[in-house]
Each structure stands twice: as structure tokens, then as C-alpha cells.
C-alpha positions as CSV (number, residue, x, y, z in Angstrom):
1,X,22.6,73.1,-130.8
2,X,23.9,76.4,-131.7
3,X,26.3,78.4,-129.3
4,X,23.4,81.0,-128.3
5,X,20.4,78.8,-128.7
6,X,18.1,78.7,-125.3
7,X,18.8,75.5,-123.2
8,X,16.0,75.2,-120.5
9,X,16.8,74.0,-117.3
10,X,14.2,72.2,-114.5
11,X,15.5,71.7,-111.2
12,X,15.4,68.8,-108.7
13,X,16.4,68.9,-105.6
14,X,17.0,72.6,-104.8
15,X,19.7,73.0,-101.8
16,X,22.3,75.1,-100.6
17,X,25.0,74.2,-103.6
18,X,22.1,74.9,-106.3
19,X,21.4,78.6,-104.5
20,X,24.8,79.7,-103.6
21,X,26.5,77.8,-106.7
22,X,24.3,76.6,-109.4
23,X,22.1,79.1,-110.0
24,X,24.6,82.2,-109.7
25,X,26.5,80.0,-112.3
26,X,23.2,79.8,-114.8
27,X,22.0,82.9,-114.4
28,X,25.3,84.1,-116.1
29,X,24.8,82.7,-119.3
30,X,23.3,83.8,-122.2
31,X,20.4,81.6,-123.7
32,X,19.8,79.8,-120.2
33,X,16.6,79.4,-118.3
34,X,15.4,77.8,-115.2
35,X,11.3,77.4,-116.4
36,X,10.9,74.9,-113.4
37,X,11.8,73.1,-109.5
38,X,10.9,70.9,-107.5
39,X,12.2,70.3,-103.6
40,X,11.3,68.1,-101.0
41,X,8.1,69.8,-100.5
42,X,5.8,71.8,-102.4
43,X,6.5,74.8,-100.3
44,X,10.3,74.7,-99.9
45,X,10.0,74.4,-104.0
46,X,8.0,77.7,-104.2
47,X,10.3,79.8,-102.0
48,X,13.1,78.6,-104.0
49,X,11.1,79.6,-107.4
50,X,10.3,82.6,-105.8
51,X,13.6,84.0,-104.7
52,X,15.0,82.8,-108.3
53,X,11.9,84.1,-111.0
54,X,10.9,80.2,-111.9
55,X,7.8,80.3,-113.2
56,X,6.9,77.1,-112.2
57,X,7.0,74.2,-109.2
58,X,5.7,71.0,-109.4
59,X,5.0,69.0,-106.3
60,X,6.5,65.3,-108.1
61,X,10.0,65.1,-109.6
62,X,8.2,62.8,-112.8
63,X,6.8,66.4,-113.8
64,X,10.4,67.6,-114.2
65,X,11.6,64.9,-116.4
66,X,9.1,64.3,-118.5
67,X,7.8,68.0,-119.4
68,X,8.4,68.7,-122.6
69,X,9.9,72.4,-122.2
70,X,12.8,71.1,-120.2
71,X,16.3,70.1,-122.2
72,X,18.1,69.3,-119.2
73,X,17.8,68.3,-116.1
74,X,19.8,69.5,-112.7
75,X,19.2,66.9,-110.0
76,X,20.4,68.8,-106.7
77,X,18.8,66.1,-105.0
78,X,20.4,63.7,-101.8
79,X,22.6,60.6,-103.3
80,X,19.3,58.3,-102.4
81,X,17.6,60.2,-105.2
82,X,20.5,60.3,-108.2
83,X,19.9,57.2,-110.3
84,X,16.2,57.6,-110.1
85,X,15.9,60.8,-111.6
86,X,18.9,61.0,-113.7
87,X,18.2,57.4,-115.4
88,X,14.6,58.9,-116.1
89,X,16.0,62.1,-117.6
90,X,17.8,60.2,-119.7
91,X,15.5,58.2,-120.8
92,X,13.0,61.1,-121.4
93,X,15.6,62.4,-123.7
94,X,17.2,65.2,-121.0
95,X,21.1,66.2,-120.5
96,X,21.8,65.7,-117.0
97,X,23.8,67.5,-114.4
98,X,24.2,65.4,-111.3
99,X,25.2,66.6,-107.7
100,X,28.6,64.8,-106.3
101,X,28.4,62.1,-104.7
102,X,27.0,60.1,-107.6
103,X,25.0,57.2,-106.3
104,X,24.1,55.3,-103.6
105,X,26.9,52.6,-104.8
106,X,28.8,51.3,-107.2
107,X,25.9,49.6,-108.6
108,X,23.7,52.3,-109.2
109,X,26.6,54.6,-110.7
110,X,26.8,52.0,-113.4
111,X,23.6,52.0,-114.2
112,X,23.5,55.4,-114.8
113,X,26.9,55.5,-116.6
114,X,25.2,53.0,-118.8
115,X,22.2,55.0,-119.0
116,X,24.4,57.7,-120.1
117,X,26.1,56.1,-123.0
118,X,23.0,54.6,-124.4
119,X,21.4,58.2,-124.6
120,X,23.7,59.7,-126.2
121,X,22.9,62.8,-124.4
122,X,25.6,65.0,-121.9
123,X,26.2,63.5,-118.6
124,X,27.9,65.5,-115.6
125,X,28.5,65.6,-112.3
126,X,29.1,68.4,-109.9
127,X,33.3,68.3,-109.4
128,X,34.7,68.7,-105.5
129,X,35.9,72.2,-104.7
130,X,39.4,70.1,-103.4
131,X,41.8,71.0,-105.3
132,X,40.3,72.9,-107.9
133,X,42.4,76.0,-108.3
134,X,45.5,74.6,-108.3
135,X,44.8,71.4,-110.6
136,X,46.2,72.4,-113.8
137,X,49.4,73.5,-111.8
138,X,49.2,70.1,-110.1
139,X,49.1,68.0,-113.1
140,X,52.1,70.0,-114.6
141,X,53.9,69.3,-112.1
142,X,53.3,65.6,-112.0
143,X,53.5,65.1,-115.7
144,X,56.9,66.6,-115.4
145,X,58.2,64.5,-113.2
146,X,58.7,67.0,-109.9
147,X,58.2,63.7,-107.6
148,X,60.8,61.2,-109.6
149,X,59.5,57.6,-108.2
150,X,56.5,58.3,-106.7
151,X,56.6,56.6,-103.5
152,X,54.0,57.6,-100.9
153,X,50.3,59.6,-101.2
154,X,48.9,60.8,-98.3
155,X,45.3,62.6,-97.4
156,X,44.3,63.3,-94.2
157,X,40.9,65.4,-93.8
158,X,39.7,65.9,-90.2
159,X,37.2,68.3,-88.5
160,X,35.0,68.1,-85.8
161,X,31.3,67.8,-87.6
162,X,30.4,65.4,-85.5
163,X,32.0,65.5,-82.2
164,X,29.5,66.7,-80.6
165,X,27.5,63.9,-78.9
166,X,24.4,66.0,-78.4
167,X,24.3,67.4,-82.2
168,X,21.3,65.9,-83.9
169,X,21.2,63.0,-86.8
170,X,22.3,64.6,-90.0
171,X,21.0,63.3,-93.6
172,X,24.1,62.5,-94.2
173,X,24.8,60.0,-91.2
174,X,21.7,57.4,-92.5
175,X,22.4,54.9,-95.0
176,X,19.0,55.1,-96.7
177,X,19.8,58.7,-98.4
178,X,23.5,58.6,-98.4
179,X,24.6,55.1,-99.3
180,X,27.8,53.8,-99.2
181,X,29.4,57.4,-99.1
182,X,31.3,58.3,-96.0
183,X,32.7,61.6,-95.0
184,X,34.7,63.4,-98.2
185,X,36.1,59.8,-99.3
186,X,34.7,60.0,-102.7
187,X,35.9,63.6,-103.5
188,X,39.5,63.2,-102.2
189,X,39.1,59.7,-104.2
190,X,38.0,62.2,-107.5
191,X,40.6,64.2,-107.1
192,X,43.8,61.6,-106.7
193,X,42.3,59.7,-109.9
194,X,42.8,62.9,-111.6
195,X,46.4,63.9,-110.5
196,X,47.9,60.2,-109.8
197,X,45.8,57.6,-110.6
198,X,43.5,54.7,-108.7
199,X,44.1,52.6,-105.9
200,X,44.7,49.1,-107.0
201,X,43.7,47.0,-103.5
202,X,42.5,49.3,-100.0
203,X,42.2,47.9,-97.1
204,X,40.5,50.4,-94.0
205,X,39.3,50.6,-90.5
206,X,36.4,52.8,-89.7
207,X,35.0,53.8,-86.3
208,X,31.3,55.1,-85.1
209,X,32.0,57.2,-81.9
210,X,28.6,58.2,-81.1
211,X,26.8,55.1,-82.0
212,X,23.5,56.8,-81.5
213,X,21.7,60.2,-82.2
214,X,18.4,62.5,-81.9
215,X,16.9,61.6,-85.1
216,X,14.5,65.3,-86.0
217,X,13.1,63.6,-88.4
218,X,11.2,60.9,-86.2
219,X,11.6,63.1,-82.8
220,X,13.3,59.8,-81.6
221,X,16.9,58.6,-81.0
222,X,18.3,56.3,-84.1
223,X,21.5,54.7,-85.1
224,X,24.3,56.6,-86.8
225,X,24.9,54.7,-90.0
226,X,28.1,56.0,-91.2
227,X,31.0,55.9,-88.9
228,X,32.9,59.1,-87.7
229,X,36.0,58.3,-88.8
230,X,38.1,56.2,-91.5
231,X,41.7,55.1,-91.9
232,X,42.9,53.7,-94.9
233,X,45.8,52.2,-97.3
234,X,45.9,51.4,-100.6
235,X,48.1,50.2,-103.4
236,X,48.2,52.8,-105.9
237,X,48.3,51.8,-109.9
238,X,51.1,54.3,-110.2
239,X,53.4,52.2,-107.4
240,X,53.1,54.6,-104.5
241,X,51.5,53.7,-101.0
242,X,48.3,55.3,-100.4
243,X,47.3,56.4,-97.0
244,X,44.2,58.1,-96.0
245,X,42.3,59.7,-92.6
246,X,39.1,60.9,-92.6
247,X,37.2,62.1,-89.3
248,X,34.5,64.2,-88.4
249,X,35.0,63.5,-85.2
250,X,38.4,66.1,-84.2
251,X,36.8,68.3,-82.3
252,X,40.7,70.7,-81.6
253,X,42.0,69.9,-84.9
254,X,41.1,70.3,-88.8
255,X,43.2,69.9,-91.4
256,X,42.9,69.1,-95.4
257,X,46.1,68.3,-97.2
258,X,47.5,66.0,-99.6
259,X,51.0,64.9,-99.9
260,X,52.9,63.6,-102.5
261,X,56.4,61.6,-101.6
262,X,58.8,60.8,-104.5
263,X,62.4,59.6,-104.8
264,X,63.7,63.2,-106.2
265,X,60.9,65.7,-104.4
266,X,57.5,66.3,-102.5
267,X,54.6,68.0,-103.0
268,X,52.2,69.1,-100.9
269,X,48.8,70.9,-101.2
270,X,46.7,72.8,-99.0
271,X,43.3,72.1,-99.2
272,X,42.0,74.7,-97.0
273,X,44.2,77.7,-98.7
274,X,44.7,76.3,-102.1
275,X,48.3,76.3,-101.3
276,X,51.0,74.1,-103.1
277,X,54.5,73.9,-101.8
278,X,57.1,72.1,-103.6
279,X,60.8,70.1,-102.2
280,X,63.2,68.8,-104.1
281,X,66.3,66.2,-103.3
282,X,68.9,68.6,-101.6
283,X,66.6,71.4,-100.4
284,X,66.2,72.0,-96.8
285,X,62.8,73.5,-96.9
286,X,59.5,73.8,-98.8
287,X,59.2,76.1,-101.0
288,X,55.9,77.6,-102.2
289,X,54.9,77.2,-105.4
290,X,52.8,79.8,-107.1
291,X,49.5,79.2,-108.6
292,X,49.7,82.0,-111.5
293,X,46.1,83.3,-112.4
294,X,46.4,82.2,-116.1
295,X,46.4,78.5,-114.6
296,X,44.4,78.7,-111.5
297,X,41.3,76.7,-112.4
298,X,38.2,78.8,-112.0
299,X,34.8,77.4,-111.0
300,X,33.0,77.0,-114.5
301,X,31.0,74.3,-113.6
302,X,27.5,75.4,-115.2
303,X,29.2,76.9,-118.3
304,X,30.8,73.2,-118.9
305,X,27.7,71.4,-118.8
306,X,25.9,74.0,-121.0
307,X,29.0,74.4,-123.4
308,X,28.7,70.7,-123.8
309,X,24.8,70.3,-124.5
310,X,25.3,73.2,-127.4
311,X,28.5,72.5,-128.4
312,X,29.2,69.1,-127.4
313,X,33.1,69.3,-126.1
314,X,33.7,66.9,-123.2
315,X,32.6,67.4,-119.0
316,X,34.8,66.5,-116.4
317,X,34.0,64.8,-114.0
318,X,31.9,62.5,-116.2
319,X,29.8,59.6,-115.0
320,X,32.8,57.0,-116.0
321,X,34.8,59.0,-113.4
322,X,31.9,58.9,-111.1
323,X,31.8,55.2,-111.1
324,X,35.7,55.0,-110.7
325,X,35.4,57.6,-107.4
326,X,32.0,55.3,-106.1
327,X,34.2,51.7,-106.2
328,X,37.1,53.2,-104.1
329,X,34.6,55.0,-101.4
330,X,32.5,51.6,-101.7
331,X,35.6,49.6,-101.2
332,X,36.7,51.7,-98.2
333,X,33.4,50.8,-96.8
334,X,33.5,47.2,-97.6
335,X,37.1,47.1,-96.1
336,X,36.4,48.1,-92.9
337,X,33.0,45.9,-92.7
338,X,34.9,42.7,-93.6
339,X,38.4,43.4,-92.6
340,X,39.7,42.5,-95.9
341,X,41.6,44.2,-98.7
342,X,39.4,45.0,-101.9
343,X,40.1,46.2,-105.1
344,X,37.9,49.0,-106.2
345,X,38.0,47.4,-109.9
346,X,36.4,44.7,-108.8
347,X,33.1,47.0,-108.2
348,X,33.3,49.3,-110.7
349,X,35.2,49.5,-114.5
């Protein structure tokens, strides 16, 4: 395509990342157009095309993929709903932009990576905000050696989402829309492939505090699917010792940090203020270490996936990375189900 030539978009699954983020982000560029939606119900999809000027809703995903004025498809949908529609946008021919977290499981990620690659068309998915604005400034300082022998990586994210006992089911809580994912697993897992590399072997524990909760979409109680919290290590491929804890279930406490241990320095990075501070051997303290503008990674998201349908450079995160991040979140799971270690390789590529 060339640079300026109109890419029309039709939209599945319209939440609150596709308002507040998505559409801001397509609105912005030239040549782009959102000609149609379609939500969980007819009437969410026409308050959505109403606020945004889409001239048209349809009540069935199908009419998305398959109409003939859409080049690419954004599927804002719940992970239950990913392969379906982006494995039938591809095979209709459409580019596809994919919401994070990819799949239901490993399985179904492959399928749609190898959907992908058959099609031959542009395959993305949404990246994590973790990490984003300081991830060129990360990688430098990796590449170049800051840690020496890396030694230790540790991530712990904890919050209180779901301590409270008497806070109703949430979507993502039931295994029939959300899968295998668990907590931010699969984004922290994105993220550490990026700067360090995959876990070789994991082996986790994971805990379900409220076993039960009010279900509003039944008006009954119903099982809690995904546990409340997960504790984790893992043999890195670059030699370090991996250990993770997730929780939703802190109710005084929340913090979001990785850290990076090395034989000559540490790093570690602030999730919540996108804040990196550096040590080396013989200093006392941290230091911080600045995150100049002309490196700070800025949200382009949109303007990736549409640079890459008309232009055809690369998208990151890609569905191969998306597979990679599903087999060490479906591994975690696996883990603490069986009690044994397994190697996130052995599910994905």
C-alpha cells in the first residue's frame, strides 16, 4: 500500500483499551477509518459507534471479517474470543491487531501464529504498558553489559483486586473467557523475553483465597477459576534465577518492580513510575538513571500496526512473541496444578 492510502478498520470487541487507547490512537492518522463495530450486544455496539462517528454496527462478529470494505481487523474482544476471530480475518484476507493476552493457551496462540504466516498479511498484538517508556534505555543497558554475570531476576506485582471477599466474579476470574491467563503473568513474561530472555524450566505455587464469588452474570454464587495469587521460579536461558510474585489479593500493599542482580551491578525498574535506578560493584547506593526523552519509548501502538499494513516494516509484539509469552504463563499454570517443573518450550516454539 502506499504511505497515505485509506486503511479501513472494523472493530470487534469494543472495551475500555479500544476507547481510551485504540481509537484516540487511529483517529490520529491520516488515511485511517473505523467504517464498523461490533460489541457484546447490539446496543453496547451502537453507543460505541455513536460516541466515535462509525457508520455502521453489526449485531455478529462474521459481518466484520468478512465485509468487503474492511482491510483490517481490531479484535478488542475477551482472550475466549481471539483465535476465532483473528484466524477468520486472516483467512478472509484482513491484517489483524489482537488485544494482549493472546489466546486462551498455548495451543490456540499457535494456531493463530500459523494462521499468520500462511496469510502473509500483518499480525499484532497489543504490547503491555510495563515497561514501555524506559525499554530502549533498558536494553542499552543490558546489551552493554551494566549487570556483568547476570545472576538473579526478580518480579513481584501485588495489589489488592481481589481482596475483597464480597467483590463480585470478574470476567477475568472464569476460565471459559480468560483461559490459562492469570493475573499480569503473561505481560511481565513479554516484557523479560524482550530485555533478558525466556525461562528455560518454572516451577510455581498458586493459591485461590476466595474460593467462591457472586457470579452477576448468573445472579448466583460460582467458583473462582483463577487463583489470587502465584509464586514462581524459573531457570532463565540467560543463566540467571528467575523469581516471580503475583497477587491480587494484598489488600495494604502494591508494588510493581523488576530487578535485575548481576556479578558487577543491579538494576531495578519501577513499574508504577517508570523509574530505573542503576548500582554498580563498589557503590553504596542506587543511583537513578535517567530516561532522556529522545529514548523514552512512546505509545505508538496504532501507528505500528498501520505503518506495517502500508509500508510493511515489522510489529512488536508479534504473534511468535505472543506464543513465547502464552507457554511461560501456561507453564506457570501447569506448574502449580501438577507440582512439577515445566519448560515453557515444551508448549510453545
Amino acid at each position: 500500500m502506499a504511505s497515505q492510502q485509506k486503511v479501513r478498520i472494523g472493530i470487534v470487541g469494543a472495551g475500555g483499551i479500544v476507547r481510551g487507547r485504540h481509537m484516540p490512537g487511529l483517529a490520529a492518522i491520516p488515511g485511517v477509518e473505523v467504517v464498523v463495530v461490533c460489541n457484546r450486544s447490539r446496543e453496547s455496539g451502537e453507543r460505541f459507534a455513536s460516541e466515535f462517528g462509525i457508520p455502521r454496527v453489526e449485531s455478529d462478529w462474521r459481518g466484520v471479517v468478512e465485509a468487503p470494505d474492511v482491510d483490517a481487523v481490531l479484535v478488542g474482544t475477551w482472550p475466549y474470543m481471539h483465535r476465532p476471530v483473528s484466524v477468520a480475518a486472516l483467512e478472509a484476507g484482513k491484517h489483524v491487531f489482537c488485544q494482549a493476552r493472546m489466546a486462551m493457551n498455548t495451543k490456540e496462540a499457535r494456531e493463530m501464529l500459523a494462521k499468520a504466516k500462511e496469510s502473509g498479511k500483518v499480525a499484532m498484538l497489543c504490547p503491555p504498558p510495563i515497561g514501555l517508556k524506559g525499554d530502549y534505555v533498558m536494553k542499552e543497558l543490558l546489551a552493554q553489559g551494566f549487570l556483568g554475570e547476570p545472576r538473579e531476576v526478580r518480579v513481584v506485582d501485588t495489589g489488592g483486586a481481589y481482596a475483597d471477599p464480597s467483590k463480585p466474579l470478574h470476567w477475568r476470574q472464569k476460565a471459559k473467557y480468560s483461559g490459562v491467563n492469570t493475573l499480569t503473568v503473561g505481560m511481565y513474561a513479554e516484557v523479560l523475553n524482550r530485555w533478558v530472555g525466556r525461562a528455560k524450566r518454572v516451577a510455581a505455587q498458586a493459591y485461590t483465597y476466595v474460593k467462591e464469588r457472586y457470579d452477576p452474570e448468573t445472579g448466583r454464587m460460582a467458583p473462582v477459576d483463577a487463583p489470587d495469587a502465584v509464586v514462581a521460579s524459573a531457570e532463565m536461558e540467560n543463566g540467571a534465577l528467575g523469581s516471580f510474585v503475583f497477587s491480587g489479593a494484598e489488600p495494604l500493599a502494591h508494588e510493581e518492580r523488576i530487578t535485575f542482580i548481576g556479578t558487577e551491578g543491579a538494576l531495578y525498574y519501577d513499574v508504577a513510575t517508570d523509574t530505573i535506578r542503576g548500582l554498580r560493584a563498589g557503590e553504596s547506593e542506587a543511583r537513578e538513571i535517567p530516561i532522556p526523552e529522545a529514548k523514552a519509548r512512546p505509545w505508538t501502538v496504532e501507528a505500528d500496526f498501520i505503518r506495517a499494513i502500508r509500508e510493511g516494516t515489522p510489529v512488536s509484539p508479534d504473534f511468535e512473541e505472543g506464543v513465547r509469552y502464552m507457554a511461560f504463563t501456561e507453564a506457570v499454570i501447569l506448574s502449580a496444578r501438577t507440582g512439577r517443573a515445566v519448560e515453557p518450550a515444551s508448549l510453545g516454539l
